[in-house]
C-alpha positions as a Markdown table, in Angstrom:
| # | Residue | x | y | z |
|---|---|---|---|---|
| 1 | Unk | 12.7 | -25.2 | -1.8 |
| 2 | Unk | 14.7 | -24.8 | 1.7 |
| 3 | Unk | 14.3 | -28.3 | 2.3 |
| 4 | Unk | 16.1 | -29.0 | -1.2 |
| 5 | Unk | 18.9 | -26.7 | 0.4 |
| 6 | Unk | 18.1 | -23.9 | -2.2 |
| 7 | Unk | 17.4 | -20.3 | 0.0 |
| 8 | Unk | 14.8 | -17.9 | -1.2 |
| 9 | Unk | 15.8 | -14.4 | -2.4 |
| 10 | Unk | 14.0 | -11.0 | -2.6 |
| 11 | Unk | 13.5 | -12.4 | -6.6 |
| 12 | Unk | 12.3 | -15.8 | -5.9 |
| 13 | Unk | 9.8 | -14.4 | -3.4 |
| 14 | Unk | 8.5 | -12.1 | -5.8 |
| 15 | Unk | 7.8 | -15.2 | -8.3 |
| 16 | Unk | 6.4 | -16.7 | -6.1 |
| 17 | Unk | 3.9 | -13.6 | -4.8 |
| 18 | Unk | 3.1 | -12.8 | -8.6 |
| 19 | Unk | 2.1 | -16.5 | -9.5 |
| 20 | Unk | 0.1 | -16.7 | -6.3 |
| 21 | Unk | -1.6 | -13.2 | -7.2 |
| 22 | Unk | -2.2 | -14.2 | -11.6 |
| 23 | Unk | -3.9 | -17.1 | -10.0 |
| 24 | Unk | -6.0 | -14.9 | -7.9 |
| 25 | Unk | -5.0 | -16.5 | -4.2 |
| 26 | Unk | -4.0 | -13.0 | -2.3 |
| 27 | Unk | -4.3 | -14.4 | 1.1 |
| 28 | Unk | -1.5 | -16.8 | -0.1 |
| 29 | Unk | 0.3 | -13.8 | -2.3 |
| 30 | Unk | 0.0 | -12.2 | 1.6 |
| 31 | Unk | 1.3 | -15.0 | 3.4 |
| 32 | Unk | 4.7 | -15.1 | 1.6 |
| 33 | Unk | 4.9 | -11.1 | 1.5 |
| 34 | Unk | 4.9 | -12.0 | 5.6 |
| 35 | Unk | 7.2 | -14.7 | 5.1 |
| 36 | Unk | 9.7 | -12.7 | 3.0 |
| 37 | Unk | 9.3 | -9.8 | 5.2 |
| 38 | Unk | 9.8 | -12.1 | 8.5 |
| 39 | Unk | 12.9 | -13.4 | 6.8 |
| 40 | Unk | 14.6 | -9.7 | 6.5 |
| 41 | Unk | 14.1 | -9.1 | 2.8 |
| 42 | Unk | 12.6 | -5.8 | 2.0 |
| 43 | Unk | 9.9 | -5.1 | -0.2 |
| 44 | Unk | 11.7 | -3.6 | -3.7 |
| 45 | Unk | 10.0 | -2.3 | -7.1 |
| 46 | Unk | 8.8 | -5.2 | -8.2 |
| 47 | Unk | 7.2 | -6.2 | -4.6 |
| 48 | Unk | 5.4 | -2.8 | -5.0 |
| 49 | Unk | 5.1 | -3.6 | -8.9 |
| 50 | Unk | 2.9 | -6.2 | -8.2 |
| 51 | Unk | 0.5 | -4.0 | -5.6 |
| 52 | Unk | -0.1 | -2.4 | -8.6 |
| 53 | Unk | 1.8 | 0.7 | -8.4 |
| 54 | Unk | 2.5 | 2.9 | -11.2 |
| 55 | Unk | 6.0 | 6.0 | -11.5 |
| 56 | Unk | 3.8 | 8.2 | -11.1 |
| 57 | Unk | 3.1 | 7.1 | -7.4 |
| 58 | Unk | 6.8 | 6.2 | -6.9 |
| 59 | Unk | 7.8 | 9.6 | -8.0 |
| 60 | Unk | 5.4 | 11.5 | -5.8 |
| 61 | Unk | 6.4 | 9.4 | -2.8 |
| 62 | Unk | 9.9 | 10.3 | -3.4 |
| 63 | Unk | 8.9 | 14.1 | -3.6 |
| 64 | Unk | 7.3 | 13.8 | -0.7 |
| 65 | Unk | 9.4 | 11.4 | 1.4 |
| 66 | Unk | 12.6 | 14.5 | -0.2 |
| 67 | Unk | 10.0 | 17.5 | 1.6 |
| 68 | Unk | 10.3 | 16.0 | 5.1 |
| 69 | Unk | 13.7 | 13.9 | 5.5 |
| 70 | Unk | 15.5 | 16.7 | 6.9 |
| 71 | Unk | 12.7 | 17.7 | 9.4 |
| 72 | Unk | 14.4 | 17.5 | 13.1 |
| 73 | Unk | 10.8 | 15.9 | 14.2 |
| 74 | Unk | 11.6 | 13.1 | 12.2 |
| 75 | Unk | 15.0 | 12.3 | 13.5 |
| 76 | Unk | 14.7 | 9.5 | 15.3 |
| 77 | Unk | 11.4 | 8.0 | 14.4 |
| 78 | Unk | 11.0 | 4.8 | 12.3 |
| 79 | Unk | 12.4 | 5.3 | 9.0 |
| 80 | Unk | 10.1 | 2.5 | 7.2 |
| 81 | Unk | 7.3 | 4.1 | 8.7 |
| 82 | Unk | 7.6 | 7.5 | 7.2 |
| 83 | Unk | 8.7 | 6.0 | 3.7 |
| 84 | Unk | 5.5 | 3.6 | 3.9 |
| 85 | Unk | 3.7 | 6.8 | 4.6 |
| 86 | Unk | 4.6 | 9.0 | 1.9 |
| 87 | Unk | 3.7 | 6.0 | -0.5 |
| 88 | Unk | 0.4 | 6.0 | 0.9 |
| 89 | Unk | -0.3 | 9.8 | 0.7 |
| 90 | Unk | 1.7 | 9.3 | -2.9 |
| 91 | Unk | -1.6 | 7.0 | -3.9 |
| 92 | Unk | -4.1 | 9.3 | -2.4 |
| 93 | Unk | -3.0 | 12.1 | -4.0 |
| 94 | Unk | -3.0 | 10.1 | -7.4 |
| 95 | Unk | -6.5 | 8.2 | -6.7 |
| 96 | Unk | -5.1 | 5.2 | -6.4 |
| 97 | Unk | -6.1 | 4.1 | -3.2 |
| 98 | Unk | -4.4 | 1.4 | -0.8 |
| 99 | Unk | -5.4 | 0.4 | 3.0 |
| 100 | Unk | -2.3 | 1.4 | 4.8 |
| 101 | Unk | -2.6 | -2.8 | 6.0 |
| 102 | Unk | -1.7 | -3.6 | 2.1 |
| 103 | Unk | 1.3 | -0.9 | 2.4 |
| 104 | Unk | 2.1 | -2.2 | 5.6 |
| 105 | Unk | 2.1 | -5.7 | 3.9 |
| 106 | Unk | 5.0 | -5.2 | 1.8 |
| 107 | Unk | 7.0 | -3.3 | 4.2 |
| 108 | Unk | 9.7 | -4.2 | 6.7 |
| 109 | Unk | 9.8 | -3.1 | 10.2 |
| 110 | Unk | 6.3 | -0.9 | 10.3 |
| 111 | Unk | 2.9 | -1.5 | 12.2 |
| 112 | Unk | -0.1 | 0.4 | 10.8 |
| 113 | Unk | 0.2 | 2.3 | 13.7 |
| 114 | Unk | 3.5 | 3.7 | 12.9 |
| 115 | Unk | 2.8 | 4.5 | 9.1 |
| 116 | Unk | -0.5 | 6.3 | 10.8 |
| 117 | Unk | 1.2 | 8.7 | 12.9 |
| 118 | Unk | 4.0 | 8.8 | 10.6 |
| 119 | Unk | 1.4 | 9.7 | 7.8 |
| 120 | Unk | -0.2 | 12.1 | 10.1 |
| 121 | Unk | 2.8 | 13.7 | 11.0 |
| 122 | Unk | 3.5 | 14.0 | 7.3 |
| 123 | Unk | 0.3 | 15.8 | 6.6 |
| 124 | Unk | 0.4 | 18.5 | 8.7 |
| 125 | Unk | 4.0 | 19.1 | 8.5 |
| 126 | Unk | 3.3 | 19.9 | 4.7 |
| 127 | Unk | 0.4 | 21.9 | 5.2 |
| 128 | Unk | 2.1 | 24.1 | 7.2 |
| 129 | Unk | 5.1 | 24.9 | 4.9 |
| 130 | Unk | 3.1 | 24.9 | 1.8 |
| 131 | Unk | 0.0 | 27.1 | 3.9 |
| 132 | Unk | -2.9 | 25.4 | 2.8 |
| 133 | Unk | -4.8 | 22.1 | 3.6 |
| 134 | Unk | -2.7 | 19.1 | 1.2 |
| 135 | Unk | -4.5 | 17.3 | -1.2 |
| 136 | Unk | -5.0 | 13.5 | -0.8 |
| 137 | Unk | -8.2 | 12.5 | -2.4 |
| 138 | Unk | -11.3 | 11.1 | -0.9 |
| 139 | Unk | -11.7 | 7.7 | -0.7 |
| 140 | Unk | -14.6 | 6.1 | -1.7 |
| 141 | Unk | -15.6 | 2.5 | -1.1 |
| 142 | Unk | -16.1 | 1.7 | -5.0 |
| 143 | Unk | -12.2 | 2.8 | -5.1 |
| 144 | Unk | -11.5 | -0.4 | -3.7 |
| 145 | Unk | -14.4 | -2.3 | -4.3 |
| 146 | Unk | -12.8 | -3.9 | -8.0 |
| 147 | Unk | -9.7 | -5.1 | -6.4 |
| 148 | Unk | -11.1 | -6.7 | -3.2 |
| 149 | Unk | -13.4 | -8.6 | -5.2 |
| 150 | Unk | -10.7 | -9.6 | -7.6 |
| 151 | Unk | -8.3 | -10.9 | -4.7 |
| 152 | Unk | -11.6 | -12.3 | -3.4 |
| 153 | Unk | -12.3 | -14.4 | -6.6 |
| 154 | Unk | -16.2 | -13.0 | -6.9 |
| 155 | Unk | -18.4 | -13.7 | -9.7 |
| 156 | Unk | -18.8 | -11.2 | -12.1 |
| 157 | Unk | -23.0 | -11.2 | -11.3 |
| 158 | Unk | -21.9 | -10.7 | -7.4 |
| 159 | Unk | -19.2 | -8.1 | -8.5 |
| 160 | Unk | -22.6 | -6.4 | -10.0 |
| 161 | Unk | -24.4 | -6.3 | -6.9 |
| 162 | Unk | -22.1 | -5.2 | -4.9 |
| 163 | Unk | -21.2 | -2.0 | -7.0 |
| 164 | Unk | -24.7 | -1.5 | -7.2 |
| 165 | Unk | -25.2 | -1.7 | -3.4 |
| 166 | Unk | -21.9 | 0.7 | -3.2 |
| 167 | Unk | -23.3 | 3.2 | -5.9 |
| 168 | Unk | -26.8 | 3.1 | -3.5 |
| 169 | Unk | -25.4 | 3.9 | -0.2 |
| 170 | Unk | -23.7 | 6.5 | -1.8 |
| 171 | Unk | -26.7 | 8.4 | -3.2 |
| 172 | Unk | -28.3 | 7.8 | 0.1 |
| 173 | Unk | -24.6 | 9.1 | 1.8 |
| 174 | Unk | -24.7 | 6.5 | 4.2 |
C-alpha cells in the first residue's frame, strides 16, 4: 500500500487487523497492532472492538479511570499507562479477562511494566477511599483457555483436551 504512495490510517489498520483476526492469524493481527502503534496511531473503539470488548467494559474503565484522574500521585506518571490500566481492572471486574501484554498490544506509549504499577497503584488507591478490598475477579486459566486456542488455530479434539487437562489441575488445585 505505501509503496503504491497510499498511507495507512487508524481505519485501514483496523481492516487490516480484523481480516487478519476472521482468518484466525493473531500473530499477524499483532504484528500490525505494532506497526500501527510504531507509526503513532492510537488504538480507538474499534482497535479495542476487535479485542473483544464489550460497553460494559468501556463504561467501567471510564468510571474508574474518572475515580483517580484528579489524584496528585498520578500527576505526572504515564497517562496511557493508567488508562490501559483501568481497562484491564474494567475486564477483571466484568470476567472478561485479558493479559495486560494484549492490553498493552493495542496501546501507545505503555510497557507492561507501566500498566502494572499503574494498575497497582489504581487498586489500592481505590480500596482505600472506598474502605474495603476492590473486586477484580479471579482469573482462571479456562478464562483464557477458548481464545488462545482460537488465535492458536487448535483442533476442536485438542481444544477438548486441553480444557479437560485445565478442569483437572483445577480439581487437584495445582
Amino acid at each position: 500500500m505505501e509503496d503504491d504512495g497510499f498511507l495507512p490510517d487508524s481505519c485501514s489498520y483496523n481492516v487490516i487487523i480484523q481480516g487478519f483476526l476472521q482468518n484466525r492469524d493473531s500473530s499477524t493481527a499483532v504484528q500490525f497492532i505494532d506497526e500501527m502503534v510504531g507509526k503513532g496511531f492510537s488504538a480507538d473503539s474499534s482497535t479495542f472492538q476487535m479485542l473483544g470488548l464489550v460497553t460494559a467494559i468501556k463504561d467501567r474503565a471510564n468510571e474508574i479511570y474518572k475515580k483517580v484522574e484528579d489524584q496528585k500521585p498520578l500527576k505526572g506518571r504515564n497517562q496511557d499507562a493508567i488508562l490501559a490500566a483501568c481497562l484491564y481492572i474494567a475486564c477483571r471486574q466484568e470476567n472478561k479477562a485479558r493479559t495486560v501484554k494484549e492490553i498493552c498490544s493495542v496501546v501507545t506509549g505503555a510497557t507492561e511494566k507501566e500498566i502494572g504499577r499503574a494498575k497497582e497503584f489504581i487498586v489500592k488507591h481505590l480500596e482505600v477511599e472506598m474502605g474495603q478490598s476492590m473486586e477484580m475477579g479471579t482469573i482462571h486459566a479456562a478464562d483464557y483457555l477458548r481464545r488462545f486456542c482460537s488465535n492458536l488455530g487448535m483442533t476442536n479434539q485438542a481444544v477438548k483436551a486441553a480444557h479437560e487437562a485445565v478442569q483437572k489441575s483445577e480439581e487437584l488445585d495445582i
